[in-house]
C-alpha positions in Angstrom: 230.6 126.4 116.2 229.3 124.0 114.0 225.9 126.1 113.6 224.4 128.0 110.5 223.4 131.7 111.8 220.5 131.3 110.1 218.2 128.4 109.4 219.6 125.7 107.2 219.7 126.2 103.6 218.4 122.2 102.6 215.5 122.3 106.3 214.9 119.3 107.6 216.1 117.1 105.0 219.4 116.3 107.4 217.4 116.3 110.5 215.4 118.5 112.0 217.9 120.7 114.0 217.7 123.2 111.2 220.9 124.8 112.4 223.2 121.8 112.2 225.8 122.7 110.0 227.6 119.1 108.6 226.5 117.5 111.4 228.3 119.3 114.0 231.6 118.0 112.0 232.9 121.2 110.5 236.3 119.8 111.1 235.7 116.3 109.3 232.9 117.4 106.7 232.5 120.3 104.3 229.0 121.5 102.6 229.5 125.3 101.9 226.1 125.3 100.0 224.0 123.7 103.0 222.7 121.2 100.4 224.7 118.2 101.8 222.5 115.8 104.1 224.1 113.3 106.4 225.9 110.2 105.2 223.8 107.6 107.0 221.4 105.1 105.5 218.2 105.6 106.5 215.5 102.7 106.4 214.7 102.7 102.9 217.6 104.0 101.9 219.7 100.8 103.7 216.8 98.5 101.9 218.0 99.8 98.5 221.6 100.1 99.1 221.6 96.1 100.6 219.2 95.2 97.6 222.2 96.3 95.0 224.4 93.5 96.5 221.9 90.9 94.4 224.1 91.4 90.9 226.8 91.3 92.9 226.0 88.2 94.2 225.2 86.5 91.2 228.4 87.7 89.3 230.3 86.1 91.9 228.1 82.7 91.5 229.1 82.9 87.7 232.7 83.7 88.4 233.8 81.2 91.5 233.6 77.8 89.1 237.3 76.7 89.7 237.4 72.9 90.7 236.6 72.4 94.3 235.7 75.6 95.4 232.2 73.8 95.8 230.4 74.9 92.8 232.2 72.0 90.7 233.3 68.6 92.2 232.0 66.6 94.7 229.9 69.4 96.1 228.3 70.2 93.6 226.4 74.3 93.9 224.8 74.8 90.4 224.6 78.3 88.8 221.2 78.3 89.4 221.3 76.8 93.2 223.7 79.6 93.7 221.9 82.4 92.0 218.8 81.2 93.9 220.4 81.4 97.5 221.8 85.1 96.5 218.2 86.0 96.5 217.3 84.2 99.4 220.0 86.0 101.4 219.5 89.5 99.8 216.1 89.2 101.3 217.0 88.0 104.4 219.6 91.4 104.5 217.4 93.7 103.7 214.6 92.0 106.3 216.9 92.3 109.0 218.1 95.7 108.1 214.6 96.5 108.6 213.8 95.4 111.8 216.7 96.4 113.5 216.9 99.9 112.2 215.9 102.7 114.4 216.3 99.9 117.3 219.9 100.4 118.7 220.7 102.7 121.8 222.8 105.2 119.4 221.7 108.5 118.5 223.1 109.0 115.0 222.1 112.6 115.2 224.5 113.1 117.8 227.6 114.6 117.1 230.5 112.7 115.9 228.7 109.4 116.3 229.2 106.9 114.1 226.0 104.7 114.6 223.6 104.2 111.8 220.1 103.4 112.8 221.1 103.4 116.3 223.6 100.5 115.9 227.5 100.5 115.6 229.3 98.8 112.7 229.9 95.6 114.5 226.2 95.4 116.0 225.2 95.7 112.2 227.7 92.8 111.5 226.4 90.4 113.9 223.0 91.0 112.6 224.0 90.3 109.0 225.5 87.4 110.1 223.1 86.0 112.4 220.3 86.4 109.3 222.4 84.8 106.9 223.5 81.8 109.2 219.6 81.3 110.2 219.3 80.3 105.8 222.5 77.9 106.5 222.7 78.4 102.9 225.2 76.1 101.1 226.3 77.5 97.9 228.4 80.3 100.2 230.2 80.9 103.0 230.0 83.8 105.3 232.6 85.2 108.0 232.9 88.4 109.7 235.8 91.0 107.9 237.2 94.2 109.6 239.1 96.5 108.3 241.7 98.6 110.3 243.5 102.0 109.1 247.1 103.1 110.3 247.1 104.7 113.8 245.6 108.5 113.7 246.8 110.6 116.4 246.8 107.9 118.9 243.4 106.1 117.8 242.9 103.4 115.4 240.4 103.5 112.8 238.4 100.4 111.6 235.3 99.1 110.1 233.7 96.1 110.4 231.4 94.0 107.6 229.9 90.8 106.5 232.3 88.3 104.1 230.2 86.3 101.3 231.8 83.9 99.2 230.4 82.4 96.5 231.2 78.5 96.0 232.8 78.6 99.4 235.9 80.1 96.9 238.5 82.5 99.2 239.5 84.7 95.6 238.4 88.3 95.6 236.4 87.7 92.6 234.2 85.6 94.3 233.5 87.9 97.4 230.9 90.4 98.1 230.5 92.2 101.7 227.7 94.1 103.5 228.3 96.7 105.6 226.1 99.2 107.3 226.9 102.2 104.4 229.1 104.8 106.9 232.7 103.8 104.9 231.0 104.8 101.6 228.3 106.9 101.5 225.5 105.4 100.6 226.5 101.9 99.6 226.4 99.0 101.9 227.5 96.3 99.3 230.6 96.1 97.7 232.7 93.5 95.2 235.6 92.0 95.7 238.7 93.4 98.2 237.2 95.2 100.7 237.9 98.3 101.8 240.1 97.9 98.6 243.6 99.6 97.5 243.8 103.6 98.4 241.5 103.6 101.3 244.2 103.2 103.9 242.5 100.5 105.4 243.6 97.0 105.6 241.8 93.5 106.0 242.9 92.1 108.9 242.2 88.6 111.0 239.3 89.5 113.4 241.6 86.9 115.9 244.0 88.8 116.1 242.3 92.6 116.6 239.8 91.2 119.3 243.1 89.7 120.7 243.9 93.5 121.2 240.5 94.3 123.0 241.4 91.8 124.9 244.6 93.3 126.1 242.5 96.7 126.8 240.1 94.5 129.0 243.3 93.1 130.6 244.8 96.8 131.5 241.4 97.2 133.8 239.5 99.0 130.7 235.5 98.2 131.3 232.9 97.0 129.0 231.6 100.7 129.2 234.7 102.6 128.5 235.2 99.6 125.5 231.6 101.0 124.2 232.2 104.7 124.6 235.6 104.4 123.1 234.5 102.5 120.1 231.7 105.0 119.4 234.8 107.7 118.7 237.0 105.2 117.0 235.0 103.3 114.3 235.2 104.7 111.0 237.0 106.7 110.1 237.5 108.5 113.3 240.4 108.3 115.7 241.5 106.3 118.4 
């Protein structure tokens, strides 16, 4: 049923419908003890979680010096130009986490939906993107990433997130990404490889998996059934 008989053990600290047992997942989620809230990000909760990207940042700034990836050469992006913009977009993150959040059409409380503040994981991706390229900052690049798992019972999973390169470098150890916090609870910044070795999922060219919306578009699918569908199939769920 996906419903305590009684009232839940941890009250409203995973939402007010007190008898919402793992958020109506009981099939995807376990929490015996009713202690377990959801895995979503709330407001301040995002502001943290997109705050901890700053160190991240700056290790990449100290670790992307090879000759011309932009830090050295004829462009040159000092350590401290670099470290500086890190901050500058770290703010500009968190800012636009928190005026958008709570602002999408999604209901996160709604079973098996995969929104987080009302907005899916590539909503949240054009708004990282769209606050970083406002800064036009020039000691990093930025470039949407998704992330697709193998084919699950006929659905695809996948996951998209913000790319930032330090020093306009392309290696891993120059790479940070922001993502809205659903793949892994409660962190929405991650070094290097992302998803990253043993997740299943696998960085692919955004080209080539909108090519295949494109093909669903083609086979009379509407803009509608594209939404509704990707509300079941991002993130770990199936397609």
């Amino acid at each position: 049923m996906g419903r305590w008989l009684s009232r839940d053990p941890i009250g409203i600290g995973a939402g007010f419908a007190e008898a919402c047992f793992v958020g109506n997942r009981p099939t995807l989620d376990v929490g015996v003890l009713g202690l377990i809230s959801d895995k979503k990000l709330h407001l301040e909760e995002g502001k943290d979680a997109l705050r901890a990207a700053l160190p991240l940042l700056e290790r990449a700034c100290d670790t992307a010096r090879t000759p011309g990836d932009g830090c050295v050469g004829p462009n040159i992006c000092t350590p401290i130009d670099c470290k500086t913009e890190a901050n500058q977009i770290v703010d500009a993150l968190v800012a636009a986490w928190g005026r958008n959040w709570g602002r999408g059409f999604g209901n996160d409380s709604a079973p098996d939906s995969h929104t987080v503040g009302g907005f899916l994981c590539f909503e949240w991706e054009n708004i990282y993107r769209n606050a970083v390229a406002y800064l036009k900052p020039s000691c990093f690049s930025w470039k949407t990433g998704i992330a697709v798992a193998p084919v699950r019972r006929g659905r695809t999973p996948f996951d998209f997130y913000l790319k930032l390169n330090a020093c306009r470098a392309t290696t891993s150890d120059s790479q940070v990404t922001v993502d809205d916090g659903f793949m892994f609870v409660g962190k929405a910044a991650h070094a290097g490889s992302f998803p990253g070795p043993g997740t299943g999922y696998e960085d692919i060219d955004p080209t080539k998996f909108w090519l295949e919306i494109e093909l669903k578009f083609s086979n009379r699918m509407s803009y509608q059934d594209f939404r509704d569908s990707t509300d079941h199939m991002v993130r770990g769920s199936k397609w």
